[in-house]
Structure formats: C-alpha cells, structure tokens
C-alpha positions in Angstrom: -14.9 -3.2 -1.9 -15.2 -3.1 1.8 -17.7 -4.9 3.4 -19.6 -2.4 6.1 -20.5 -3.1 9.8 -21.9 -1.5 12.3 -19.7 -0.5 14.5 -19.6 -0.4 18.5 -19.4 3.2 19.3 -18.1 2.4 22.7 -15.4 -0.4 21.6 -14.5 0.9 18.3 -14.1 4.7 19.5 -10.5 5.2 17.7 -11.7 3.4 14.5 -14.9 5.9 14.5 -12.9 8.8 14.8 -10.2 8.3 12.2 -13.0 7.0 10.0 -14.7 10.3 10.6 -11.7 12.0 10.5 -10.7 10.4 6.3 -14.1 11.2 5.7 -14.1 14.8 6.2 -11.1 15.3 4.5 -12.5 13.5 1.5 -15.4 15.8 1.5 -13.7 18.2 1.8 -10.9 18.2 -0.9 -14.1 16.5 -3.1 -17.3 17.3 -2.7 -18.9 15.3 -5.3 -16.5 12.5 -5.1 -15.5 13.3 -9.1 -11.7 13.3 -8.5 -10.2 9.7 -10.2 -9.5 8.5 -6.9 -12.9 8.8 -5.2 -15.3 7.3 -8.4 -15.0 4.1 -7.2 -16.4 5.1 -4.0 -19.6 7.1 -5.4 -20.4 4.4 -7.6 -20.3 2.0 -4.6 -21.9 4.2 -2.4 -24.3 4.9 -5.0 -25.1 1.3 -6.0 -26.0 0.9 -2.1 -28.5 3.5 -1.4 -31.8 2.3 -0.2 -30.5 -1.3 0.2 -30.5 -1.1 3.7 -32.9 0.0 6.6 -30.0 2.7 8.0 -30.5 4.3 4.6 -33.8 5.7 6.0 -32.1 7.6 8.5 -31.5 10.9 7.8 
C-alpha cells in the first residue's frame, strides 16, 4: 500500500487537488468503499485509524 506523507500545501498544490479530486469521486460512486475495487482501501484505511496523532483531528 502506499506509504502516506504530509504533504506541502504550497509545493504540492496540483498533487492536493487531483488527490482531492479521486477522492470525491470515490466517495461518491461508493460511499462505504464496499465495491471490489475499493476493499482494499477501507481495510487499509481501517487498519490505520487512531495510529497517528492527525487521526485526532476532526
């Protein structure tokens, strides 16, 4: 799986956007991340929640 960074909101503008950009239309199409495709990335994002101090942020 990917390994996540923070990203530079000034530097990495474009990258933000498009990443924003897939992720709404993810969301979008599926909600609950239950289509074949998208598993993979709810049990990822599900084995990482509370690992990390930005997963306090709301």
């Amino acid at each position: 799986m990917v390994d996540f960074k923070l990203a530079n909101i000034v530097n990495d503008r474009a990258m933000v956007d498009a990443a924003k950009k897939v992720t709404e239309e993810i969301l979008t199409d599926d909600p609950d991340l239950s289509k074949p495709e998208n598993v993979a990335l709810k049990e990822f994002l599900q084995s990482q929640k509370g690992k990390t101090i930005w997963s306090k942020i709301s």
